[in-house]
N, C-alpha and C positions, 0 to 999 in steps of 0.2 A: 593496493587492493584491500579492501574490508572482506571479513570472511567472518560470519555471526552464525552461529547454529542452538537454535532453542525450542522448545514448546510453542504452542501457540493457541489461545481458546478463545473462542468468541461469543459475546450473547450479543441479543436484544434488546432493549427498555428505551422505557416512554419517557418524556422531556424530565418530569418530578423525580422518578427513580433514580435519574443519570444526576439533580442537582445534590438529592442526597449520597451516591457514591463518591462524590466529587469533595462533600465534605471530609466524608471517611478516608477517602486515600490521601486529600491533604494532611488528615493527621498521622498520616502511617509513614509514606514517603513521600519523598523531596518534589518538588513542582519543576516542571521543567520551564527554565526563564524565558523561553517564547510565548510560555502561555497568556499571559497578562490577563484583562478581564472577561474575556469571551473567546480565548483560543487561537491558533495561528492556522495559516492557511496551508493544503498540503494539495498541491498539482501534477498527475501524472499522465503520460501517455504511457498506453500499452500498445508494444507491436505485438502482431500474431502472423501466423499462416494465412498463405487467401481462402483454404477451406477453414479457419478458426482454428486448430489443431489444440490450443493451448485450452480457447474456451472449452471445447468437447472434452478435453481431457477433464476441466474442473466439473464442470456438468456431470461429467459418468462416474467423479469420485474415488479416481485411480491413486493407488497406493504413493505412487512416484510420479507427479507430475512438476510443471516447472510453468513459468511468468516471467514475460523481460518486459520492464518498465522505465520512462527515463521521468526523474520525478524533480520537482522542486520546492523550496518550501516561501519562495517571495520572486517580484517581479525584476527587471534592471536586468544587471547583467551579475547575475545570482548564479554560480556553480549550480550543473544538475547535478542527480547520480543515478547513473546506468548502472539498475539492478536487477541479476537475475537472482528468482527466489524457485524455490522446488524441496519439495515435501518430498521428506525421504522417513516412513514410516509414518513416526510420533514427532516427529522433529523437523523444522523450517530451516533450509539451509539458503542461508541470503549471501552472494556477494554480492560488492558493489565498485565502480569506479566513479571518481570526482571527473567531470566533463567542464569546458568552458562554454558560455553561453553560444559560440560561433562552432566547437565539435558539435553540442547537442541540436545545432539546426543544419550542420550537414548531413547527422544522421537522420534525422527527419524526414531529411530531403533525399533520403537512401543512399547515399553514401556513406558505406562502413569502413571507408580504408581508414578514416582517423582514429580508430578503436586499433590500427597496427602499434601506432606508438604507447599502448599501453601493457607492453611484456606476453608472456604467453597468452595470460586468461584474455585481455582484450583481442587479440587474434581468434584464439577461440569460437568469442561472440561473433566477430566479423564473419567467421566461416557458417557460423550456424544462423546468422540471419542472412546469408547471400543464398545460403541453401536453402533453406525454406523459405526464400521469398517474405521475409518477413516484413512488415510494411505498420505502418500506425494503425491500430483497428478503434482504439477509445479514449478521449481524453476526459479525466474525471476529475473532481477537486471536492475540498471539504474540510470544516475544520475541526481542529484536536486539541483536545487538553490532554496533555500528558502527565502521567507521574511515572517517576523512577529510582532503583535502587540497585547501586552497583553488585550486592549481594546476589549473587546467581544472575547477572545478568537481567533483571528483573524489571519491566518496564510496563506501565499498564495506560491506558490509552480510551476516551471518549470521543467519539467520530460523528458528528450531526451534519446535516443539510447536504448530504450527497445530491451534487450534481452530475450531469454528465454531455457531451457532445458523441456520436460517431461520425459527424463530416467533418470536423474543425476541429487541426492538431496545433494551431499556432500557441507552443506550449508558454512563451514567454509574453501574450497579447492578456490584460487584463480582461479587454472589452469582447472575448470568445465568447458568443452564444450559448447559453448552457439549460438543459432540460432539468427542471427537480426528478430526482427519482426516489422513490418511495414515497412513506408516510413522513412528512414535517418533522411530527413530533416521534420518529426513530431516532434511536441512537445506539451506536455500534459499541459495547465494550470489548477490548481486544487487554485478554492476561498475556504476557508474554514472558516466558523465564525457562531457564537453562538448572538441567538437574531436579529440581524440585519445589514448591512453589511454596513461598515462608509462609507461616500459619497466619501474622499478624494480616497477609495481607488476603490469604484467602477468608478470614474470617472479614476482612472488611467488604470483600465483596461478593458474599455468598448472603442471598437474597431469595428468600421461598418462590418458585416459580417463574426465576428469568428465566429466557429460552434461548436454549443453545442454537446456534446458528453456523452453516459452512458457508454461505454464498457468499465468494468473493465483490467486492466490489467493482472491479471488471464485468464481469460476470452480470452484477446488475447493472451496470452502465450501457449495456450492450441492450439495451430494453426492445430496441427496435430491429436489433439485428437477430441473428440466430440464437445468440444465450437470451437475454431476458430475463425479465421474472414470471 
């Protein structure tokens, strides 16, 4: 099991802003090697409650909420990782387990006993999605250029062309039907760091007038359902 706990801040900006921060954090920190020329792809389903419980929670902006997602980052028979994430104050506490392509479409398919052979914390999950009924509510995809620096855990992230489906969980089918959601020329920056946030990199991406943002991506994937935008 991975067990990560850090910060997390998010803006907004427009296609031009995001090509000039992209310059600036290449020059700060390291690129991560999936990026190549236009970014790598990031596919997840989110389960929820059948009332949404998860979504209402992000929606009402509660201190302590939580998100189980099974995510991947390429097609094949590409390990997922079943992650639950929950905000606890100021701080994002993520674990995560490595799934095989055949665990993550049993569990799709609601079957959580194979999350038994993953030690306590996978039991856990198993219990708390049998009890709330938890079921696939959105699958979303979209790609990222990442930078990173082992220094406080510090990891910073440009998010474009948010799609999304609510009928259609086949997480491992390229040819999934997917809605654009938002504006085109959004882009999500996501600062992420543990402890406190190095100056080289807040001065690189502190910019007069981005806009801070909380809405999850879930959250706007769900456009048709009860979250939305």
């Amino acid at each position: 099991m991975l067990d990560v706990s850090r910060r997390e801040i998010k803006y907004e900006v427009g296609l031009c802003l995001a090509a000039v921060l992209r310059q600036r954090l290449a020059a700060v920190l390291a690129e991560d090697p999936h990026n190549g020329g236009s970014g790598y792809l990031v596919r997840s389903v989110y389960f929820d409650t059948p009332d949404a419980l998860d979504d209402y929670q992000k929606l009402e902006g509660l201190d302590n909420r939580k998100k189980l997602r099974l995510r991947i980052y390429g097609f094949g028979d590409a390990p997922a990782k079943l992650e639950l994430k929950q905000k606890q104050g100021a701080f994002q506490r993520k674990r995560s387990l490595s799934l095989s392509r055949r665990q993550a479409e049993q569990l799709l398919a609601g079957n959580q006993s194979c999350l038994n052979d993953f030690g306590e914390f996978g039991q856990a999950l198993a219990r708390r999605m049998a009890l709330g009924a938890y079921r696939p509510g959105c699958l979303v995809e979209y790609d990222r250029i990442a930078f990173f620096s082992p220094t406080n855990d510090t990891r910073v992230t440009l998010d474009c062309r948010l799609r999304a489906s609510e009928s259609c969980f086949r997480l491992y089918d390229p040819a999934v039907p997917l809605t654009p959601v938002g504006s085109p020329a959004a882009v999500t920056l996501e600062v992420k760091y543990n402890r406190f946030l190095l100056s080289f990199v807040k001065d690189a991406v502190s910019v007069e007038g981005m806009l801070n943002v909380s809405a999850s991506k879930y959250c706007r994937g769900r456009q048709f359902g009860i979250g939305g935008e």
